[in-house]
N, C-alpha and C positions, 0 to 999 in steps of 0.2 A: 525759847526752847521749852519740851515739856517739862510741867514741874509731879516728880510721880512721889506717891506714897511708900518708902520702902516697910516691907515687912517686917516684923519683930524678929522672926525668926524662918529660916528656909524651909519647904515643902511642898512634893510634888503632889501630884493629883490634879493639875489643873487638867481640863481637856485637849486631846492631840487636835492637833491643826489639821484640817483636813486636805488643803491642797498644801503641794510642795513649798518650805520658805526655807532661807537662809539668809544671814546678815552676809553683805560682803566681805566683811573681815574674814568672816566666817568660812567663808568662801576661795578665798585666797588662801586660807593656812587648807584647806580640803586639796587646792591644786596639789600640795606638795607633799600631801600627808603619805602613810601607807597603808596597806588595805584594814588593817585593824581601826585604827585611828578614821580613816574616811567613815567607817559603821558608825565608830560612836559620834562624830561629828553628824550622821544624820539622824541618830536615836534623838540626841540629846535637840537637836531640832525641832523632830516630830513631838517630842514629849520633853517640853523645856520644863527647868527648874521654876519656878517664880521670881525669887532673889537674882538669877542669873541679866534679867533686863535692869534689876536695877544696882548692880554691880559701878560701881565710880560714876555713877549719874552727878554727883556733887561736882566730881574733878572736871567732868566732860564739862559742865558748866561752865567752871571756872577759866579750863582751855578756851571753849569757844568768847568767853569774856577777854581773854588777854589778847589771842590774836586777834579780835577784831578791835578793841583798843590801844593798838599798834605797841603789842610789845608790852604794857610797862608794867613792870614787878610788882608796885601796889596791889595792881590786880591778883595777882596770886597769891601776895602777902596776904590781903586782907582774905582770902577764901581757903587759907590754911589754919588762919586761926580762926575761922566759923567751925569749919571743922572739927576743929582740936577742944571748941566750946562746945557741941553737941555732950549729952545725955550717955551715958557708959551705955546702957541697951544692949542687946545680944551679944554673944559673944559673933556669931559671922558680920553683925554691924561694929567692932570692935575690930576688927578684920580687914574689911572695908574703907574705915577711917584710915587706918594704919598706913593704907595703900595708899588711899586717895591722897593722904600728903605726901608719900614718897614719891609719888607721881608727881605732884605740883613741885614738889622741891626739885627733882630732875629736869622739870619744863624750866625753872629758872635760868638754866645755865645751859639749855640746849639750843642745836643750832638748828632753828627754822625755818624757812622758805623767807626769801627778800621779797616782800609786797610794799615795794615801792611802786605808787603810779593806779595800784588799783582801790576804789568801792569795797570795803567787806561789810557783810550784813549775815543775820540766819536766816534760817529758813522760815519759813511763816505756813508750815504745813507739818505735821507731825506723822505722815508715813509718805515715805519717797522709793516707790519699788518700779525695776527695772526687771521683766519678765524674761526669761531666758531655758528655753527648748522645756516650758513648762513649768517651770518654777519660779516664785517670786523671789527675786535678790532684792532684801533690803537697804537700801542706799545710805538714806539719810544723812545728807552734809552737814558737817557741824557750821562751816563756815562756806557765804558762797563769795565769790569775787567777780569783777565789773572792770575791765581798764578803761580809765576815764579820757583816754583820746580816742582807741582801737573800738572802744564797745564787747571788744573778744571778752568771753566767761570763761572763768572756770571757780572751782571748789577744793574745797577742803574737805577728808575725813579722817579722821584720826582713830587711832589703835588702840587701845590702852588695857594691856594684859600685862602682869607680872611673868608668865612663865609660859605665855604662848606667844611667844614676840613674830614678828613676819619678818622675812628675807628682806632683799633688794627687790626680788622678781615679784613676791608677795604682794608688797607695796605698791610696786608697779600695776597689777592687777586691779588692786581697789582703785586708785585712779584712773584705770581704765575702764573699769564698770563705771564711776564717776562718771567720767566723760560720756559714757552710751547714754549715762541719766540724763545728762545734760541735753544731748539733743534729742532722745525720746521727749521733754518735756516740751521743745517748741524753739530751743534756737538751731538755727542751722548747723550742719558742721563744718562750716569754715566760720561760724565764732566760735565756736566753741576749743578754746586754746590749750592744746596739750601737753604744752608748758604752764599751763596755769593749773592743770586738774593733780592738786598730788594727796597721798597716801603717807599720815606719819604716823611714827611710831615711837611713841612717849619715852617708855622705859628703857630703849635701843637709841634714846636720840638721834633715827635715824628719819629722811624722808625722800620718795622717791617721786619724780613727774610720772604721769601717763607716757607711755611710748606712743611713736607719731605711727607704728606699724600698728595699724588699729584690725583691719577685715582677720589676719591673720590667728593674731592673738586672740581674738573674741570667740574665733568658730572653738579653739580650744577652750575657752571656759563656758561656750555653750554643749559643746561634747561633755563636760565634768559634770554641766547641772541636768545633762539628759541622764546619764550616771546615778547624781541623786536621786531624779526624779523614781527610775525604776526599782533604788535600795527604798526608796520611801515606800513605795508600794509592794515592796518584796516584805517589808516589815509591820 
């Protein structure tokens, strides 16, 4: 996964994006937002923070390290106290830390998807977007999965907000964008296993599959990102 620089301290001014993007997480808390909340979800899109991409980049790590080494605590033991070693540094990297181990301390004792049977590895590309009535949905699986008899795939993406947590339905959605990445990339969809494509969510210690009602659900979140697309351009 990538390794990024975080900043000393937050500020904007970077340059607006010019075609439409949004993270699927992102995307998922948009389905269910309301029309105040949908705006700033696409301001803060159009014109992101800096700091905002590298918000828990250490934790993500460490997640996509534990589930793909089946589970075991060390893992997260040893990447809380790298953590907790780091350099005092800003006060929003101060922040950050803080998080990042209550987030790993929560992953300790939550209940994750049973990957018995499957291959897990990362990704070996550092941008995974799924285009949708215009706009790029950022994908990007922390973790992807292989069943070692079936050959069926699927992925993992994980959430990890303190105080934007995603529903059932939420989670549902990112696995379901998931799964479109999946076979937009080259496997069919009959491997592409939607019981295997899920959406979790750290803080909530919750996690949801992909629905098998796939043409349905998707025209609705390609109506949401036509949606964005023309607040994007409205702005």
């Amino acid at each position: 996964m990538e390794h990024i620089t975080t900043p000393s301290a937050p500020a904007r001014g970077v340059p607006l994006t010019t075609k439409p993007r949004i993270s699927v997480n992102k995307l998922a808390e948009y389905m269910e937002a309301n029309a105040l909340r949908r705006r700033q979800i696409v301001l803060q899109a159009k014109d992101p923070e800096p700091f905002i991409t590298h918000r828990y980049s250490d934790a993500r790590r460490a997640l996509a390290a534990y589930i793909i080494g089946g589970y075991d605590e060390n893992t997260l033991a040893t990447a809380i106290a790298a953590i907790q070693a780091k350099p005092e540094g800003s006060d929003w990297q101060k922040d950050d830390r803080k998080n990042s181990i209550t987030c790993l301390e929560i992953a300790q004792d939550a209940d994750f998807p049973d990957l018995t049977g499957y291959d897990l590895s990362s990704l070996d590309v550092d941008r995974a977007i799924v285009e949708l009535s215009g706009v790029d949905v950022s994908v990007l699986p922390d973790v992807l999965l292989r069943h070692r008899e079936t050959g069926r795939v699927g992925g993992i993406k994980v959430h990890i907000a303190k105080t934007t947590g995603l529903s059932a339905d939420g989670l549902k959605n990112v696995a379901l964008v998931l799964r479109r990445y999946l076979i937009d990339r080259g496997d069919s969809e009959v491997m592409v296993d939607p019981d295997a494509c899920f959406g979790i969510d750290v803080f909530s210690s919750s996690y949801e599959a992909a629905p098998k009602s796939y043409k349905r659900l998707m025209s609705r979140l390609e109506a949401a990102c036509e949606e964005i697309r023309l607040r994007w351009e409205a702005n």
